[in-house]
Structures are given as structure tokens and as C-alpha cells.
C-alpha positions in Angstrom: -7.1 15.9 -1.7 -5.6 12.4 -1.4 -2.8 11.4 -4.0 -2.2 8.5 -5.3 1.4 6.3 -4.4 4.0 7.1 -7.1 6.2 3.9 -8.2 9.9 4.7 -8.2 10.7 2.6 -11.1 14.7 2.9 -10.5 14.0 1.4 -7.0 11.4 -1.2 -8.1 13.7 -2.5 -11.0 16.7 -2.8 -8.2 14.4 -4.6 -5.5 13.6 -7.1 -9.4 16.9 -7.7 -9.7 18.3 -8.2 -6.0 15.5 -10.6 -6.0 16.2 -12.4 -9.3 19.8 -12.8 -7.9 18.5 -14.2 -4.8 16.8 -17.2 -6.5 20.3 -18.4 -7.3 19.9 -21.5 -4.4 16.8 -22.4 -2.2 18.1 -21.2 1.0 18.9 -17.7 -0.3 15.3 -17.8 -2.3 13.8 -18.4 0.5 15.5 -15.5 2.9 14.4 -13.4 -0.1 11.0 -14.1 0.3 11.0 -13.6 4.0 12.9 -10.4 3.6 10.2 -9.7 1.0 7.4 -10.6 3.9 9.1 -8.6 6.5 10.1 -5.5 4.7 7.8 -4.7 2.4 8.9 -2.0 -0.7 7.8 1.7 0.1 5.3 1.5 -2.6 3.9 -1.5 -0.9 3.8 0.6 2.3 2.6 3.7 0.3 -0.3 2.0 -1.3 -1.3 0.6 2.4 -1.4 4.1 3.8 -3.2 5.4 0.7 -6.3 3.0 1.2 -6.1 3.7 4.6 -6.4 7.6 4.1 -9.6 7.2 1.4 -10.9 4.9 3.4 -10.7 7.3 6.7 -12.2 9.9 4.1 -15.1 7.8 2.6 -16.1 6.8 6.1 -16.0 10.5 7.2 -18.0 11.8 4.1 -20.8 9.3 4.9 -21.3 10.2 8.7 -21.6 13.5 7.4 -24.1 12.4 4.7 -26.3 10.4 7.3 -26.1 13.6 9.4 -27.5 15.5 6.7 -30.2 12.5 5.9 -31.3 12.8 9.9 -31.8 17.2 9.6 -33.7 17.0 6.1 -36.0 13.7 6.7 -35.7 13.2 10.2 
């Protein structure tokens, strides 16, 4: 079974606020937003390895399925 990414909300309101600071001047606005590019949160990275694994599964389950398709109705 593949779970779902849970959101850390303590972290995510943190990575808001850090960023709300940031937006203070443009040159620190826009190191946050490369900083936000660059190192994306861990539920960002969470949720890209989540599609990745349901993807690896859906793709699995239908070679098995076309298998199956090719022994009944060959």
C-alpha cells in the first residue's frame, strides 16, 4: 500500500513566515524565491516521490493486466 505525503503544518507555517519576512526588499525576495526553487519543502519532495511510486505501481498493474489479456484472448 502507498500512503499518501503528510503536511507538517508546524514546518509549513515556519517555511510561510521565513518567507513573508523575506519579501521585506527585492534582493532578499528574490533569494527567497531561488532558495524556494532550489530547495524545495519536504512535502514538496514527498509528494514528488508519492506520484512517482503510484505511478511505478499503475504502470506495473497494467503489464500484468495485458499479460492476463494475451493468456485468456490470445
Amino acid at each position: 500500500m502507498i500512503d499518501s505525503p503528510k503536511n507538517n503544518p508546524h514546518r509549513h507555517g515556519l517555511r510561510a513566515i521565513i518567507g513573508a519576512l523575506a519579501q521585506a526588499t527585492p534582493v532578499t525576495a528574490g533569494l527567497a524565491h531561488l532558495y524556494r526553487f532550489t530547495y524545495p519543502s519536504e512535502m514538496e519532495s514527498q509528494l514528488l516521490a508519492w506520484r512517482d511510486d503510484v505511478s511505478d505501481t499503475l504502470n506495473a498493474h497494467e503489464a500484468v493486466l495485458r499479460q492476463l489479456e494475451e493468456r485468456i484472448a490470445p
